[in-house]
C-alpha distance (Angstrom), angle and dihedral (degrees) to the residues before:
residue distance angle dihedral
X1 . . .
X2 3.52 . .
X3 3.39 96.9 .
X4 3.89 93.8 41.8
X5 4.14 89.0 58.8
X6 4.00 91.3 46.1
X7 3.87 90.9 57.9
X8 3.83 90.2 44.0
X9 3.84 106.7 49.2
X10 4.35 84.4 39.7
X11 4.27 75.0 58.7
X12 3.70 84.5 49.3
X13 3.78 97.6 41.0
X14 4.37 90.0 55.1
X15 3.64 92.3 42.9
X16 3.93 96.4 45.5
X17 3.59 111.8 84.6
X18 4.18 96.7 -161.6
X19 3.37 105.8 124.6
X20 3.64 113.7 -123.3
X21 3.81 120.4 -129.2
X22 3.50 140.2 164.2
X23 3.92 131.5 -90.8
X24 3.65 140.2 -131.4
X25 4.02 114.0 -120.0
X26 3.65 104.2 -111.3
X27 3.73 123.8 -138.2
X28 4.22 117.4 -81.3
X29 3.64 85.5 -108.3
X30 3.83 95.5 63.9
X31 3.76 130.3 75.4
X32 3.49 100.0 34.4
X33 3.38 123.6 147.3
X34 4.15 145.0 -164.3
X35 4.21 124.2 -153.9
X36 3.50 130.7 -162.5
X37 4.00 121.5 -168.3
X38 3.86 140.4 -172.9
X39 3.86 102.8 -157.5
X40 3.67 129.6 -161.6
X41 3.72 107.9 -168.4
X42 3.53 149.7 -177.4
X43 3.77 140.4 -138.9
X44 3.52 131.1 -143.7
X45 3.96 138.0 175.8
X46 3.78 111.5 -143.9
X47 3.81 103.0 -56.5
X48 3.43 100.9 -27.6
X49 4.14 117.1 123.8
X50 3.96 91.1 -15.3
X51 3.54 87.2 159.1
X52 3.70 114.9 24.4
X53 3.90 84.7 54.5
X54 3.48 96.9 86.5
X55 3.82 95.4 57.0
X56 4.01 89.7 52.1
X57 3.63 114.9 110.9
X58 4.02 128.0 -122.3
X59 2.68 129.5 -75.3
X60 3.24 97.1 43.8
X61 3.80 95.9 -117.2
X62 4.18 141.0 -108.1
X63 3.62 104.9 -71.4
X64 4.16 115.1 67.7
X65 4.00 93.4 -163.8
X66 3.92 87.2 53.9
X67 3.44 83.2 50.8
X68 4.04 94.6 53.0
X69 3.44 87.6 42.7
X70 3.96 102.9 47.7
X71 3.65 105.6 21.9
X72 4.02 122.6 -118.8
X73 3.86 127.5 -137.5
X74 3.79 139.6 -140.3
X75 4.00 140.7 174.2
X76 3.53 117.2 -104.7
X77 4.43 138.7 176.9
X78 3.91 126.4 -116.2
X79 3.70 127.4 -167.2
X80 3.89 120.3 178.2
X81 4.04 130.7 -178.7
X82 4.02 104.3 -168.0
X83 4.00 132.4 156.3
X84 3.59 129.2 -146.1
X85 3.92 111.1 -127.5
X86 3.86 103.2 -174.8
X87 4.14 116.4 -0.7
X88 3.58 94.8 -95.5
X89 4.18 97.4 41.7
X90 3.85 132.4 56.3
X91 3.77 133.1 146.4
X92 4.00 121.7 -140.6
X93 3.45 137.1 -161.3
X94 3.82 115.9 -140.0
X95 3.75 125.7 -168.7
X96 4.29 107.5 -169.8
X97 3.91 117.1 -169.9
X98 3.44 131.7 171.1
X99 3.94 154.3 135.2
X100 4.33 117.0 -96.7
X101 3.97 90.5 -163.8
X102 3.89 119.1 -137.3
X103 3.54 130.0 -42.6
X104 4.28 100.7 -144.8
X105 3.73 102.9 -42.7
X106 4.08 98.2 -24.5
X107 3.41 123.2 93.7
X108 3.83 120.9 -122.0
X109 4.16 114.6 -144.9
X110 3.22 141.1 -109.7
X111 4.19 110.2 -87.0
X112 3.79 118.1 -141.5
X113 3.87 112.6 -175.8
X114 3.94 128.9 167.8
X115 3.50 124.4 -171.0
X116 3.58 138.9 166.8
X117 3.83 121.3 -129.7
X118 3.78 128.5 -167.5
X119 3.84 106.8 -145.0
X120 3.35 126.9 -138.0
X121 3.84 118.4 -154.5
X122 3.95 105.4 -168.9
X123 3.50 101.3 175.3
X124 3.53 95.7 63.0
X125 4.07 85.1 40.6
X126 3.65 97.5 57.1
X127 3.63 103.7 25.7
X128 3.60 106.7 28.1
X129 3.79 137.9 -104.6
X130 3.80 104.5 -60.7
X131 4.41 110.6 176.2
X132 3.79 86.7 -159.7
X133 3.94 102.8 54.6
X134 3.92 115.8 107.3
X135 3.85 108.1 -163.6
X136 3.80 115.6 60.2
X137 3.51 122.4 -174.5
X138 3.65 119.3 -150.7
X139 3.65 137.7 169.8
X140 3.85 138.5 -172.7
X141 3.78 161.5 -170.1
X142 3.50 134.3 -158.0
X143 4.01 152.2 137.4
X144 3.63 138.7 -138.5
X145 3.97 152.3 148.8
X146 3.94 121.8 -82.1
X147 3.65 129.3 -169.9
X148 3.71 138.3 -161.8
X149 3.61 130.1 -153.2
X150 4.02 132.0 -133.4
X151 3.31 118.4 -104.6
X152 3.78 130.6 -140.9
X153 3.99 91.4 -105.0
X154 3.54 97.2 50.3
X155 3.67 106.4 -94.6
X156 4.16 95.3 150.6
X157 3.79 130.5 -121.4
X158 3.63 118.5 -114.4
X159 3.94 140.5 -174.9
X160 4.37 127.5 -141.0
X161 3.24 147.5 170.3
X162 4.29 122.1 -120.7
X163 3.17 149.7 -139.2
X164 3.62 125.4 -161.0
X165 4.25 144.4 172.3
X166 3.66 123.9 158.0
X167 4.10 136.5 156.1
X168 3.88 111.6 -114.9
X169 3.81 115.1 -164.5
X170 3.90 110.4 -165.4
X171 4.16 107.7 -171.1
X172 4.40 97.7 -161.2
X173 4.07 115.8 -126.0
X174 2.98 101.6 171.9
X175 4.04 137.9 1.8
X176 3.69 85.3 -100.1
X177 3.40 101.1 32.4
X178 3.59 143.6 61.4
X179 4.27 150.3 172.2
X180 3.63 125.6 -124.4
X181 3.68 139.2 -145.9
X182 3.41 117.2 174.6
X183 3.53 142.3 174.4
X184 3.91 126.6 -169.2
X185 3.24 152.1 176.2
X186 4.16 137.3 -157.1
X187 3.75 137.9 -176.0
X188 4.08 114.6 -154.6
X189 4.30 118.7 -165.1
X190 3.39 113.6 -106.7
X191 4.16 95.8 -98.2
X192 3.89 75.7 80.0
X193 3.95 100.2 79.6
X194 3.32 94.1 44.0
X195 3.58 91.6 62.7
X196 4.14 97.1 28.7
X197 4.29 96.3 46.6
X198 4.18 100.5 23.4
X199 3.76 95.4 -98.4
X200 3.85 108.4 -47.7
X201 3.77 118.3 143.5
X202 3.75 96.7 1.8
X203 3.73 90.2 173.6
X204 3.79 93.9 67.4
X205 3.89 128.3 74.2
X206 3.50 120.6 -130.1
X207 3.88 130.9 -131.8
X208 3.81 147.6 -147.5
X209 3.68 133.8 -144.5
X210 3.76 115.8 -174.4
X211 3.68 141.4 -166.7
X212 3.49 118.9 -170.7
X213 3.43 141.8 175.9
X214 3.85 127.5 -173.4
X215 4.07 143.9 111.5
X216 3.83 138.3 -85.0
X217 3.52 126.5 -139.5
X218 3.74 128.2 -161.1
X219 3.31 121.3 -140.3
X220 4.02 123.6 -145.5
X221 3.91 111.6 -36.6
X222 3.97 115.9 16.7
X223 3.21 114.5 160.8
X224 4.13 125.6 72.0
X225 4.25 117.0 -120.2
X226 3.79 116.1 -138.7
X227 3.89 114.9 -108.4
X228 3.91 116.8 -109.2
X229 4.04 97.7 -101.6
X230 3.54 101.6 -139.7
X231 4.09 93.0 -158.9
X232 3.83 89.6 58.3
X233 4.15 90.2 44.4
X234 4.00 94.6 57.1
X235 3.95 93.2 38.1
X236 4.15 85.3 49.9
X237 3.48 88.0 46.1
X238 3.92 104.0 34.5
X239 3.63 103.0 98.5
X240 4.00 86.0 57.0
X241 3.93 88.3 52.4
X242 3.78 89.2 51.2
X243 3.69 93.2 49.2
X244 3.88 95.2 47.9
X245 3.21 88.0 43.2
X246 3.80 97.7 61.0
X247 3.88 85.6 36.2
X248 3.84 84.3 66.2
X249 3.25 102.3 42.4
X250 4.00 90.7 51.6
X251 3.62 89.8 48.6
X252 3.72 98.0 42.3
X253 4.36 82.0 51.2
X254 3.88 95.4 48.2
X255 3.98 89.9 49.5
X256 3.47 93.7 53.0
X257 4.00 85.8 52.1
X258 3.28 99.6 52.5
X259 4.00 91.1 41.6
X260 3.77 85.5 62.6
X261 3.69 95.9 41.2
X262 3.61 89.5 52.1
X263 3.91 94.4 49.7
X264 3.57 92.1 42.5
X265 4.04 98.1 50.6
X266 3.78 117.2 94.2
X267 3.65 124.9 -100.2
X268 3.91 124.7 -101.4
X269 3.77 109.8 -105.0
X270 4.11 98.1 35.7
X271 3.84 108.1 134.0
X272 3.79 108.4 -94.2
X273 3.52 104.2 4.6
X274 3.58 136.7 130.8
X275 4.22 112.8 -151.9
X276 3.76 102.6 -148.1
X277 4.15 107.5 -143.7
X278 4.06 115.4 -136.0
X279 3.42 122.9 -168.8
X280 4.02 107.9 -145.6
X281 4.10 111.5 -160.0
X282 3.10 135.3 -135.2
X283 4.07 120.7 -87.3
X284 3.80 111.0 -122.9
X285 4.07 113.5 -178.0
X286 3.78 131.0 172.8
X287 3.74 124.8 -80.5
X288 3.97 110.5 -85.9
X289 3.82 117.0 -140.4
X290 4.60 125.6 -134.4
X291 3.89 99.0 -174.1
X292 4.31 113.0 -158.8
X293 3.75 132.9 -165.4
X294 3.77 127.2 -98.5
X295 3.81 104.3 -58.7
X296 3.93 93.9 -8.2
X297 3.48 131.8 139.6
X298 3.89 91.4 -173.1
X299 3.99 117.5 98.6
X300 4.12 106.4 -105.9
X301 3.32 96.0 -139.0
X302 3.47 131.2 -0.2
X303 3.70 101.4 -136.2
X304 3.61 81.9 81.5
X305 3.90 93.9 79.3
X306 3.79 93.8 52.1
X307 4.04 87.8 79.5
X308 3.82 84.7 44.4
X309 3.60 93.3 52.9
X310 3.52 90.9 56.8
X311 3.84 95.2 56.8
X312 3.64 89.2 41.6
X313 3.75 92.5 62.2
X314 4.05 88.7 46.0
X315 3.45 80.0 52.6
X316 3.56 107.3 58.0
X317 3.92 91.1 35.7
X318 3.74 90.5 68.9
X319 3.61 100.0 32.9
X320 4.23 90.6 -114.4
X321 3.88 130.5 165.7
X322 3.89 115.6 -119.1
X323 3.52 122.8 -139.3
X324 4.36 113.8 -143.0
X325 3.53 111.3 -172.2
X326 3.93 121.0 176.4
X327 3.37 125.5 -155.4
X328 3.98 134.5 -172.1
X329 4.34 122.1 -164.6
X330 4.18 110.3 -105.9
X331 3.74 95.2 -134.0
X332 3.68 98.0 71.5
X333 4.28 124.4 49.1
X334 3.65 126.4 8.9
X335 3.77 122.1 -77.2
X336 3.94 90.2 -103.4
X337 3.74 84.9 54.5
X338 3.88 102.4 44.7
X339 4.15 89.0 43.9
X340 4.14 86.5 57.8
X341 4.12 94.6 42.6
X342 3.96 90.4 47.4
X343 3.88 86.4 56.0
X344 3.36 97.7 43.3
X345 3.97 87.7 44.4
X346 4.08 87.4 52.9
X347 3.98 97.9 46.4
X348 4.37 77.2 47.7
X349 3.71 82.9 70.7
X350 3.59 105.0 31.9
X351 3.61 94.1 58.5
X352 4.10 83.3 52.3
X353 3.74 93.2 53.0
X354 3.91 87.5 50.4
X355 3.27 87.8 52.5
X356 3.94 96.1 54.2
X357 3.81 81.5 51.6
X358 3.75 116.5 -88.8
X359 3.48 128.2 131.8
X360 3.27 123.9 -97.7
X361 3.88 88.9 -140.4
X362 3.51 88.4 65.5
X363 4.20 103.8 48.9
X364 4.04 111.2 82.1
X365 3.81 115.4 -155.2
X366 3.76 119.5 -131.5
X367 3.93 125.5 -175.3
X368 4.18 116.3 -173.2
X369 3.28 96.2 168.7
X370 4.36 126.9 -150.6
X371 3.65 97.9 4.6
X372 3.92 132.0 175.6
X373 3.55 105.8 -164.2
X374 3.81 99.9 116.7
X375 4.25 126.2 47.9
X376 2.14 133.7 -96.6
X377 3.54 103.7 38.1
X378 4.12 97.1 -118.5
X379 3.63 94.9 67.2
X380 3.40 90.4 73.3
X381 3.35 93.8 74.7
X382 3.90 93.9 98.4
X383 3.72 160.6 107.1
X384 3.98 124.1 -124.0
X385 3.56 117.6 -154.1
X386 3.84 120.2 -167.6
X387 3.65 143.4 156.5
X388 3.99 114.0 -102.5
């Protein structure tokens, strides 16, 4: 089956033409998850009726060796709390309980098992995260204890280890919410058939198959946000950098003219000489751009302050205010949150211009806050320095 899906969703993959990208690890508070299941499951004893079990009725009958030998079946309850770590893996923990009817006249206890499962997402493995898809194919492995508890006739408690795999199917309603269809399979230690069929064939281990049926529900953040792609930011952005750039390098060319034109001119008072009076203006050059990583208020890369370098020497040549304004995206964190981060992104770059030698008289701090001016939506997640 496993192999079947694999050839399918690389079918998928070819044919779908989502682009895949990369996502940003979201906090440990996002992604989690709660199940709930209605199970209808099936005993076995070793090998014995593994698959006419499931078509046995319940209870599981009068006879307890017919019972070893065929397998019996009973409802049970699941409840799982899980988080999803990267798109494609999660880990779950899955509490099972349920009642294994009678075996002739004696009861058979309640069965307790927990396991934990790592989960296996292979849709979003193979072909890429994708927020909008609605079936979700996901299987997994695990291992656990289980317990039994003794009955009023006598039938004894007992404690195992498990073994478990299963495929779970989850078909999305709703961002929040989601079906289930699962089907599963554990392996008990032998002390388990003592305690589930009064002792007979202690020797052999007994097994679960499960069908289950249920919902998921996501808890706080579940979905995945792209990360900024820092090729596709300079190339957006690259005719800017060109034209600032050559801004600078005019600028830096004119003040080194009128340096020399200054130093060369005669001095007021000289016998027969006329001081000619220039007025030099003020250098005004386009905004520069320090992108940061989802709720950062570290630089991304430093490259970034090698274009605000440059201003910040045109800067301090002429004596000019700068202009630091922060800026978080609207989409992620309250406002309260986004207006602090944008401040604390701006004063990130301030301190670098001081750094490079400016003044910090001279470097006005803005915060705007969540903004939305720029898509997509991560390369907002920036500071803007400029020349006043």
């Amino acid at each position: 089956m496993l192999a079947v899906a694999s050839l399918s969703l690389n079918a998928m993959a070819q044919e779908d033409p989502t682009e895949k990208y990369s996502v940003a690890t979201n906090s440990f508070w996002s992604n989690w998850f709660i199940q709930t299941n209605l199970n209808w499951s099936s005993y076995t004893v070793g090998t014995h009726g593994l698959f006419s079990a499931p078509f046995r009725k319940f209870p599981m009958g009068t006879d307890a060796n017919e019972a070893c030998q065929h397998g019996f079946t009973a409802p049970s309850f699941s409840l799982a709390v899980g988080k999803w770590f990267t798109p494609g893996l999660g880990l779950r923990t899955k509490a099972n309980i349920g009642w294994m009817g009678k075996v002739g006249s004696s009861d058979v206890p309640m069965l307790l098992s927990v396991n934990e499962h790592v989960l296996f997402n292979l849709h979003n493995l193979l072909g890429g995260y994708d927020e909008s898809r609605v079936w979700n194919f996901i299987p997994y492995i695990g291992a656990g204890l289980a317990h039994t508890f003794k009955t009023p006739n006598g039938v004894g408690k007992a404690g195992t280890y498990t073994f478990s795999a299963g495929l779970l199917n989850t078909f999305k309603i709703s961002r929040k919410v989601a079906l289930n269809l699962e089907l599963g399979y554990m392996n008990y230690g032998t002390e388990m058939v003592g305690a589930a069929v009064g002792g007979i064939v202690p020797k052999h281990r007994l097994n679960q198959l499960s069908l289950e049926v249920g919902a998921t529900f996501n808890l706080g953040k579940g979905t995945w946000n792209k990360t900024p792609d820092v090729d596709a930011i300079k190339a957006l952005s690259q005719g800017q950098i060109d034209a600032l750039n050559a801004q600078l390098t005019d600028a830096q060319a004119e003040n080194a003219r009128l340096k020399d034109m200054l130093a060369n001119q005669p001095k007021a008072g000289d016998p027969g000489t006329a001081v000619a009076t220039k007025t030099v203006t003020k250098v005004v050059a386009a905004p520069v751009s320090v992108f940061f990583n989802l709720g950062q208020a570290k630089v991304a890369s430093k490259k970034d302050l090698q274009n605000v370098s440059e201003l910040a020497k045109v800067a301090k040549d002429n004596n000019s205010k700068i202009v630091v304004t922060g800026y978080a995206d609207s989409k992620t964190g309250s406002a309260a949150y986004n207006q602090k981060l944008s401040e604390k992104r701006a004063n990130t770059v301030a301190d670098e211009l001081v750094k490079m030698g400016v003044s910090r008289d001279n470097i006005e701090i803005v915060a705007a806050g969540g903004v939305n001016t720029l898509s997509p939506i991560t390369y907002n997640r920036r500071a803007t320095v400029e020349i006043k």
